[in-house]
N, C-alpha and C positions, 0 to 999 in steps of 0.2 A: 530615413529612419535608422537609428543607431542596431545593433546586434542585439542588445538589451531591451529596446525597444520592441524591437521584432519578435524575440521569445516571449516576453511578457503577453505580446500578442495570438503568440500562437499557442501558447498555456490556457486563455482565456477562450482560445476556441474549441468546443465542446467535441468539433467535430474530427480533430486531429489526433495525437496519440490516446487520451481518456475517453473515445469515442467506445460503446462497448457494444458498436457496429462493427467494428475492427478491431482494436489493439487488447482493449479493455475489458474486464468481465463487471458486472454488479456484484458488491458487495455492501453485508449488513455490516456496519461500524460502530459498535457497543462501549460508551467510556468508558471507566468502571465507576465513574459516579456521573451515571447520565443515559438519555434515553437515544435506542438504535436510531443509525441513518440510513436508508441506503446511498451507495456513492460508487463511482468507476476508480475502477482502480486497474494496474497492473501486476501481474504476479507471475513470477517465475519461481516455479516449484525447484525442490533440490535445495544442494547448499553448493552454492558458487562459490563462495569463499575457501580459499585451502584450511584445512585443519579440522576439519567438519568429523563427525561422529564417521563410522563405515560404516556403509549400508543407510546412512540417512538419505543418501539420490531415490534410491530403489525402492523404499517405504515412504518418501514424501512426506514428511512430517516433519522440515524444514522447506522455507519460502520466505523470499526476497519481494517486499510488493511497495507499489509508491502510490501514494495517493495526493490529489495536490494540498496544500497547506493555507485554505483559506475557507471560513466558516460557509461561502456556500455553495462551491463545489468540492468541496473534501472536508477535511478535519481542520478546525485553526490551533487542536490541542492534542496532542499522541502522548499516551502514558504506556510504559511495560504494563503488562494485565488487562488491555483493552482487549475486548472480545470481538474479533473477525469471521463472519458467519460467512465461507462460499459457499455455496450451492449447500449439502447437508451436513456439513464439515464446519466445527467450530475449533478456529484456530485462536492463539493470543500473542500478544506482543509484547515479544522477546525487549526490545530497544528500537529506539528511531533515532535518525539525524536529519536535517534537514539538509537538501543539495539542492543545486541550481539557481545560486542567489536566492535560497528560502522559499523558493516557492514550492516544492517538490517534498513530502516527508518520505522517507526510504525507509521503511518497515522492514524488522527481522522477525517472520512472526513462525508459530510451531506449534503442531497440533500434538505434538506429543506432549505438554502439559494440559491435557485436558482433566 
């Protein structure tokens, strides 16, 4: 089994990092033209990236979250202003790319557009 092979497999298992036994939390995934999902997602709160507002770590109202990129365990479509519902927290997204040879969308999303 090729590298490529192997992750495509371990993406597809439920039970590994999108597990939301483990890694992952449930989240509600709202298009903006289109009806909520829910889906496992990953999310690291804060802004990791340098250049970030101050004081966005410490208010949390920036977050880095991936979700996988395929209509039926994640989203096959990310738009800016999609609405991200955690727990009673409605977040939006900011921008997404996709990483990991496309299977993975990496969400920039921020509750401070609410």
């Amino acid at each position: 089994m090729t590298f490529q092979e192997q992750l495509a497999a371990d993406l597809a298992d439920p039970r590994l990092f999108f597990d939301t036994g483990g890694f992952a939390v449930s989240v509600a995934y709202t298009p903006v033209s289109g009806t909520a999902r829910t889906i496992p997602a990953l999310v690291e709160y804060g802004d990791p990236e340098e250049g970030g507002l101050p004081g966005m770590d410490a208010l949390h109202t920036e977050a880095s979250m991936e979700i996988r990129a395929d209509a039926t365990n994640g989203m096959a479509q990310v738009a800016a202003n999609d609405a991200v519902t955690i727990g009673t927290e409605t977040w939006r997204v900011l921008y997404a790319r996709r990483i990991d040879d496309g299977r993975i969308w990496r969400c920039r999303i921020s509750r401070s557009t609410r």
